[in-house]
DSSP file (Angstrom, degrees, kcal/mol; ACC not computed):
  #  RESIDUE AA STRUCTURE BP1 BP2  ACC     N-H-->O    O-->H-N    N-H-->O    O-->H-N    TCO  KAPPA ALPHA  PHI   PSI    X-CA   Y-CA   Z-CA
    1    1 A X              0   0    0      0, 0.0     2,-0.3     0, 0.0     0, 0.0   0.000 360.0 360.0 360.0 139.7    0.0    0.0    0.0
    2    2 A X        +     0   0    0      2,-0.0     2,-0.3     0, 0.0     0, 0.0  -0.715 360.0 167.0 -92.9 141.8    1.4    3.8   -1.2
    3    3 A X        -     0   0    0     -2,-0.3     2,-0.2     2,-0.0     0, 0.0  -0.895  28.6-125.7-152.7 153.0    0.5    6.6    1.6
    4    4 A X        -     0   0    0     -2,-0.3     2,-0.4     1,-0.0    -2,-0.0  -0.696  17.7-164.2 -99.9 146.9    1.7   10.1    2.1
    5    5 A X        -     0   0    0     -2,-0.2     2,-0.4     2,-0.1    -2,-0.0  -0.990   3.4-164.0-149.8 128.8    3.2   11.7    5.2
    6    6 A X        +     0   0    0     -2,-0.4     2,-0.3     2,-0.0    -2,-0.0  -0.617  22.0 152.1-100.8 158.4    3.5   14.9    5.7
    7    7 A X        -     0   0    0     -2,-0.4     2,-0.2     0, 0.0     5,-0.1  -0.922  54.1 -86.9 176.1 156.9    6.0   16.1    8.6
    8    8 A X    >>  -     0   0    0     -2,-0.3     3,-3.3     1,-0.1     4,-1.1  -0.492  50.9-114.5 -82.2 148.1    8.0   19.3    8.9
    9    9 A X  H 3> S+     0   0    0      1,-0.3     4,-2.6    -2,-0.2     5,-0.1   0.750 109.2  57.9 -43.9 -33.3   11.4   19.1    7.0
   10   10 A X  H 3> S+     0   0    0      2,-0.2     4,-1.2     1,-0.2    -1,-0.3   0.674 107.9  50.0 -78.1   3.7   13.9   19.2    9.1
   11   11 A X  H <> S+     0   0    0     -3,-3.3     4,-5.1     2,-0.2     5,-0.3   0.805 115.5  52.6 -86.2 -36.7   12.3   15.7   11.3
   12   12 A X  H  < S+     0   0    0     -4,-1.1     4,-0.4     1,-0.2    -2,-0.2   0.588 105.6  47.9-107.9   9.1   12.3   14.5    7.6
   13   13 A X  H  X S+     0   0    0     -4,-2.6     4,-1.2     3,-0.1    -1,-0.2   0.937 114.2  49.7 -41.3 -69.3   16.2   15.5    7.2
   14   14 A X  H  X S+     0   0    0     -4,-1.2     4,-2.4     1,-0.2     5,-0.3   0.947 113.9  45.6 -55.2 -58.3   17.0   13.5   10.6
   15   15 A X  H  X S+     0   0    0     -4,-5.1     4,-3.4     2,-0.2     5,-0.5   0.993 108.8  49.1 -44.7 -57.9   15.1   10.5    9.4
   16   16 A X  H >> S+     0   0    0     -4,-0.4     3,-6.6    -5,-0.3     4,-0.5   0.619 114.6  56.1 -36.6 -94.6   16.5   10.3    6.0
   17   17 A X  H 3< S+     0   0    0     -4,-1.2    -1,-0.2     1,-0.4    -2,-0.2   0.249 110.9  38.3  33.7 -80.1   19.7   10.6    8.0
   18   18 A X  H 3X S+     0   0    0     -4,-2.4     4,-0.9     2,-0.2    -1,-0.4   0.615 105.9  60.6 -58.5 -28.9   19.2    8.0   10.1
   19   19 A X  H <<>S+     0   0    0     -3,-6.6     5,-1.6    -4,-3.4    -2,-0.2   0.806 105.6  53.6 -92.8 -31.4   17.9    5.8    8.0
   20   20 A X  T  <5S+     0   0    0     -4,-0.5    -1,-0.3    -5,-0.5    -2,-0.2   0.285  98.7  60.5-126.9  53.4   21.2    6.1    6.0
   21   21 A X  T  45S+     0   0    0     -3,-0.3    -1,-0.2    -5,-0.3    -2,-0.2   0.427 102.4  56.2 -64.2 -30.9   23.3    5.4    8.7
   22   22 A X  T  <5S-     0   0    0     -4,-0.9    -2,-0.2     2,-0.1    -3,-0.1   0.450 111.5-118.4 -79.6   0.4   21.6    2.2    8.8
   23   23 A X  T   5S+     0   0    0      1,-0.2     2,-0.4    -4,-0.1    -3,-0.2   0.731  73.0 129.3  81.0  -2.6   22.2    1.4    5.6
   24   24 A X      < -     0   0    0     -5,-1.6     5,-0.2     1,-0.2    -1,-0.2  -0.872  62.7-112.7-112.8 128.3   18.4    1.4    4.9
   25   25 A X     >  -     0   0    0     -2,-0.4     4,-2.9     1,-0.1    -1,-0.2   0.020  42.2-110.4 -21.3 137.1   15.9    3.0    2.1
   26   26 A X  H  > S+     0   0    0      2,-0.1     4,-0.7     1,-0.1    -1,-0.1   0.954 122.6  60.4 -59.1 -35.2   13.7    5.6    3.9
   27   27 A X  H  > S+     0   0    0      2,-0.2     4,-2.3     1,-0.2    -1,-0.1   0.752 109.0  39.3 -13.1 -62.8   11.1    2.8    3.1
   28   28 A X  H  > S+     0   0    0      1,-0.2     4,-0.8     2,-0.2    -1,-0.2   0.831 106.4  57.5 -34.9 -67.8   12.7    0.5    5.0
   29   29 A X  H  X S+     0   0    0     -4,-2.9     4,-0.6    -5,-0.2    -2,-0.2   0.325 110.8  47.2 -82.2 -20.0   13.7    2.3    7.6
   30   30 A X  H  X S+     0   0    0     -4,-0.7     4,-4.4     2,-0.1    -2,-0.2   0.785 109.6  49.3 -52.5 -61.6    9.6    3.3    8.4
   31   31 A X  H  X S+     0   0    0     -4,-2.3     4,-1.6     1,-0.3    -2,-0.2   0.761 105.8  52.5 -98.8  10.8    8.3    0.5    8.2
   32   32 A X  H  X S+     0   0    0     -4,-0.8     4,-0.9     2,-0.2    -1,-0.3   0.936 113.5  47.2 -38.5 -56.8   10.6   -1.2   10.3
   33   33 A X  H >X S+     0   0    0     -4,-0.6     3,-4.1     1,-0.2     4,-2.1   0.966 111.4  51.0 -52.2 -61.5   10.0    1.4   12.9
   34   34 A X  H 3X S+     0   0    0     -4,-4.4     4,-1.9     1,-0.4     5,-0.2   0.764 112.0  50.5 -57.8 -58.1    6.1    1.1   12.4
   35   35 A X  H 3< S+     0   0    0     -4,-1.6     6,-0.9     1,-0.3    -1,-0.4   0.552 108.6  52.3 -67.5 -16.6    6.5   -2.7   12.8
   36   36 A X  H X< S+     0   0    0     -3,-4.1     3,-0.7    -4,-0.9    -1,-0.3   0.929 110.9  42.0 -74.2 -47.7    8.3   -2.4   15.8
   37   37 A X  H 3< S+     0   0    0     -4,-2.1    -2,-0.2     1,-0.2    -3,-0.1   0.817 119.2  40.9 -80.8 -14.7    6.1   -0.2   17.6
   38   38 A X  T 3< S-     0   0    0     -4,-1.9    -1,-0.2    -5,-0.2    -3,-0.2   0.121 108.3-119.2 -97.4  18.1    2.6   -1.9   16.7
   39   39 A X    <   +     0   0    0     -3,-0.7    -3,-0.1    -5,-0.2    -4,-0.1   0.617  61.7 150.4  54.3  28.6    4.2   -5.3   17.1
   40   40 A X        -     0   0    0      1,-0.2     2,-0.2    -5,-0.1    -1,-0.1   0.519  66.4 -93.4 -46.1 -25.4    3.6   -6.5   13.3
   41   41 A X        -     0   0    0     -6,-0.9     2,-0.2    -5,-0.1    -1,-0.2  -0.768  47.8 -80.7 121.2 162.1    6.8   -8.7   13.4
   42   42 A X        -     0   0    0     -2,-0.2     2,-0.3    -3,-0.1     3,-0.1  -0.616  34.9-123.8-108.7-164.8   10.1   -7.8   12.3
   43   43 A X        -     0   0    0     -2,-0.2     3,-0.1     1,-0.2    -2,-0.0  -0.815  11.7-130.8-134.6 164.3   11.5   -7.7    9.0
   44   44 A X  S >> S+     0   0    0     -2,-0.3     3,-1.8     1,-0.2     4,-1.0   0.954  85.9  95.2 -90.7 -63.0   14.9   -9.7    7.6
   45   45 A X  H 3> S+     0   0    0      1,-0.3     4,-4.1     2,-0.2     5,-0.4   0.551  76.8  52.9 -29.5 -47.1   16.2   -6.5    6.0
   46   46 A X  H 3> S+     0   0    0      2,-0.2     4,-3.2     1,-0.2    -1,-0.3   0.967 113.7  36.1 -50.6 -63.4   18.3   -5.5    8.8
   47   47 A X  H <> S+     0   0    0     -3,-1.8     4,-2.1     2,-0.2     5,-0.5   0.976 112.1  59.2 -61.9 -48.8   20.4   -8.6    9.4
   48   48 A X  H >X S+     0   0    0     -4,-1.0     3,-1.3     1,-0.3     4,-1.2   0.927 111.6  48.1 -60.4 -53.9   20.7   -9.6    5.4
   49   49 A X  H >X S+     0   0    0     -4,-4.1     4,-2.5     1,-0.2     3,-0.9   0.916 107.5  51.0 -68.9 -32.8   22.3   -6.1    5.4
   50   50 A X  H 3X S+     0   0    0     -4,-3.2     4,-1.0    -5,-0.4    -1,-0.2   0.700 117.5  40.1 -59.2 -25.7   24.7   -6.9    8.6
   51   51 A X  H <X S+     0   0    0     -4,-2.1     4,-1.9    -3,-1.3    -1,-0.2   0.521 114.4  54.8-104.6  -4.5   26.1  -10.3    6.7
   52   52 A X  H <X>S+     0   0    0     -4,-1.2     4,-4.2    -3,-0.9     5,-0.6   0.892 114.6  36.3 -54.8 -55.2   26.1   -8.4    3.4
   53   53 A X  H  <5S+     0   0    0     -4,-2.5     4,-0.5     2,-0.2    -2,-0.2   0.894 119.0  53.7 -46.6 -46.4   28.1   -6.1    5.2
   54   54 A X  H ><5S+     0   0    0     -4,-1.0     3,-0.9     1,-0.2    -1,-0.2   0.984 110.6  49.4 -28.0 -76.4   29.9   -9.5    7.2
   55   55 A X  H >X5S+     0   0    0     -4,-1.9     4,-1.6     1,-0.3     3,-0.7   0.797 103.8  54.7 -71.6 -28.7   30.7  -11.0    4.0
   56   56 A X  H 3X5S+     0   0    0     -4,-4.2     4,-1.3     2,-0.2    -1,-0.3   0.646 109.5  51.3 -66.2 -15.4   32.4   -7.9    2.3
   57   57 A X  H <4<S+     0   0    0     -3,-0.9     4,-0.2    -5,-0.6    -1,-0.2   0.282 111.9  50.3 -85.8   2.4   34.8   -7.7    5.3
   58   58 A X  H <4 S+     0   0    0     -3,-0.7     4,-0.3     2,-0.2    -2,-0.2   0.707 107.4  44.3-110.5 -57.6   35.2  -10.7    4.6
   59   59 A X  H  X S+     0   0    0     -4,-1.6     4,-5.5     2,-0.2     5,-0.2   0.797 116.6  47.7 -70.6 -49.7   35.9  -10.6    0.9
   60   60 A X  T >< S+     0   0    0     -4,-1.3     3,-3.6     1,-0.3     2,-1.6   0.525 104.5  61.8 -71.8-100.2   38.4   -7.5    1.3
   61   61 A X  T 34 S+     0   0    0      1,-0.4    -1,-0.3    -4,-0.2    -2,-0.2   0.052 111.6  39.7  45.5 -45.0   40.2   -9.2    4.2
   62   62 A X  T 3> S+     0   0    0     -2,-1.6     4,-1.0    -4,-0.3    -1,-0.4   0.872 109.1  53.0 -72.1 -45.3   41.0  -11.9    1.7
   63   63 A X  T << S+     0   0    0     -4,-5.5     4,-0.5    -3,-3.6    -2,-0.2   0.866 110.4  61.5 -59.5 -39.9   41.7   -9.7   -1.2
   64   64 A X  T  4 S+     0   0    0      1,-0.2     4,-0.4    -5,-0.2    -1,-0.2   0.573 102.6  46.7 -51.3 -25.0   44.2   -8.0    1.6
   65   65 A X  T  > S+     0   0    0     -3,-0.4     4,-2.0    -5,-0.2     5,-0.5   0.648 105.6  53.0 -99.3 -33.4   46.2  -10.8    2.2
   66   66 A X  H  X S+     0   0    0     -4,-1.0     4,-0.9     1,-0.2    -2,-0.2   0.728 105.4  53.5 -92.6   8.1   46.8  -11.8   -0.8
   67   67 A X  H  > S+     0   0    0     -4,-0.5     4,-3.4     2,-0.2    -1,-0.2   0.845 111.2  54.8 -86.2 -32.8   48.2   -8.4   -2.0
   68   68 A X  H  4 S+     0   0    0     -4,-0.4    -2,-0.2     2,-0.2    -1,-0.1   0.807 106.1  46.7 -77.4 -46.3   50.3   -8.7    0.9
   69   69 A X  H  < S+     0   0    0     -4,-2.0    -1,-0.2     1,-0.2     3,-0.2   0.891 116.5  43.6 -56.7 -62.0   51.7  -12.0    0.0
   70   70 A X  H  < S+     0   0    0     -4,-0.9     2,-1.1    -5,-0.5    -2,-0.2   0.867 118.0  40.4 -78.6 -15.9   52.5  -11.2   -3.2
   71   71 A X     <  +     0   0    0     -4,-3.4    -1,-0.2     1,-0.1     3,-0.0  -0.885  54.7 174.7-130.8 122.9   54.0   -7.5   -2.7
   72   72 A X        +     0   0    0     -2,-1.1     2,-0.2    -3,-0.2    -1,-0.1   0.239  60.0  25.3 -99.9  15.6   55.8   -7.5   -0.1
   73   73 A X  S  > S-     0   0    0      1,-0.1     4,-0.8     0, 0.0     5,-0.1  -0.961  77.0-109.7-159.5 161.2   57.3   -3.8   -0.5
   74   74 A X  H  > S+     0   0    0     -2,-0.2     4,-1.0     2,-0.2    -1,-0.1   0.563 117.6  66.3 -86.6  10.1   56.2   -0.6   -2.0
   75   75 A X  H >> S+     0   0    0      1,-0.1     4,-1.5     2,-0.1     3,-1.3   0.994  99.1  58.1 -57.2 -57.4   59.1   -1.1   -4.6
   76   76 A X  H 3> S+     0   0    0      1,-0.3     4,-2.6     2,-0.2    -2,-0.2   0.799 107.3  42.4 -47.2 -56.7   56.9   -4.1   -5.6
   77   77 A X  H 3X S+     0   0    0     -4,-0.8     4,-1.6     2,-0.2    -1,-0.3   0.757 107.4  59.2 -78.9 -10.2   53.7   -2.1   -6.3
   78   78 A X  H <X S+     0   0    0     -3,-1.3     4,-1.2    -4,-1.0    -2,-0.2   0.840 110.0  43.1 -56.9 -46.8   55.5    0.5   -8.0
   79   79 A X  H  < S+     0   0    0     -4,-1.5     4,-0.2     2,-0.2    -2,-0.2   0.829 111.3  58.7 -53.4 -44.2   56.7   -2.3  -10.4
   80   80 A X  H  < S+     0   0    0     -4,-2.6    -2,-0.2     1,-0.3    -1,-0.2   0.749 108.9  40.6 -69.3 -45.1   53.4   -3.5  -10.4
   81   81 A X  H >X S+     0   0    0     -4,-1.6     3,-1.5     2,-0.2     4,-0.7   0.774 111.7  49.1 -56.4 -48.1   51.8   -0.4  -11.6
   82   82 A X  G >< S+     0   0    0     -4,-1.2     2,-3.4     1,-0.3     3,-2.1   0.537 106.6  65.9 -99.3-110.6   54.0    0.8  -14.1
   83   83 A X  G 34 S+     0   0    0      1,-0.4    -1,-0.3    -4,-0.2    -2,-0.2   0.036 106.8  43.8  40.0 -36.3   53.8   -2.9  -15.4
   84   84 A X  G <4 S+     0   0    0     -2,-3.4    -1,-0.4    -3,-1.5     4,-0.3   0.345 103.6  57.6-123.8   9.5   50.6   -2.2  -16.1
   85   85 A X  S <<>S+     0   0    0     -3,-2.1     5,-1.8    -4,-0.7     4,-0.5   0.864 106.8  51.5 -63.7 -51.7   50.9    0.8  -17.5
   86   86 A X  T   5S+     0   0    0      1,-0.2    -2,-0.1     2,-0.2    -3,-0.1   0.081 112.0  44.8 -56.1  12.0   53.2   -0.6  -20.1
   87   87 A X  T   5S+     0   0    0     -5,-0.2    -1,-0.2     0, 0.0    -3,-0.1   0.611 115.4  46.3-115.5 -38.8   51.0   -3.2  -21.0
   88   88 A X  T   5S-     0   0    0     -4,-0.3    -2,-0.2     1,-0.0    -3,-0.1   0.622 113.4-127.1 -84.2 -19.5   47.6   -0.4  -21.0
   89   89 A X  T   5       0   0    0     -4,-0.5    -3,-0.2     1,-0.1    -4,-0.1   0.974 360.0 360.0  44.1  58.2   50.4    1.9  -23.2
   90   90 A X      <       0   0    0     -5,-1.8    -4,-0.2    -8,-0.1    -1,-0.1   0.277 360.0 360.0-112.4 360.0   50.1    4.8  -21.1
């Protein structure tokens, strides 16, 4: 269901706001609230963003290690770069 909500702007600054700190759509981020306080249930959204978030911390952490392993200096990425400059023929 669509409805309109009127409220004065600067509550509907703070919300936006808030709502992306949380990582959530103002959408989201409503009717979460709304379901919290009339005791609807909750909604997934929240955790599937917290193991998106999990698993990309996840991902770089890996990607991090393995730069690390393979360059071990910043001589090494220097090479690494202009290596691929010469290849990109810049």
């Amino acid at each position: 269901m669509k409805t309109t909500i009127e409220m004065p702007d600067d509550l509907f600054r703070r919300a936006k706001a808030v709502a992306a700190l949380q990582g959530l759509s103002m959408k989201d981020w409503l009717t979460n609230l709304l379901r919290r306080e009339v005791g609807a249930g909750t909604t997934a959204a929240p955790d599937d963003k917290q193991q998106e978030i999990k698993t990309f911390n996840h991902e770089l952490d890996q990607l991090a290690k393995k730069i690390s392993a393979t360059w071990q200096g910043p001589q090494d990425a220097v090479a690494a770069i202009q290596e691929q400059r010469r290849d990109l023929g810049t």
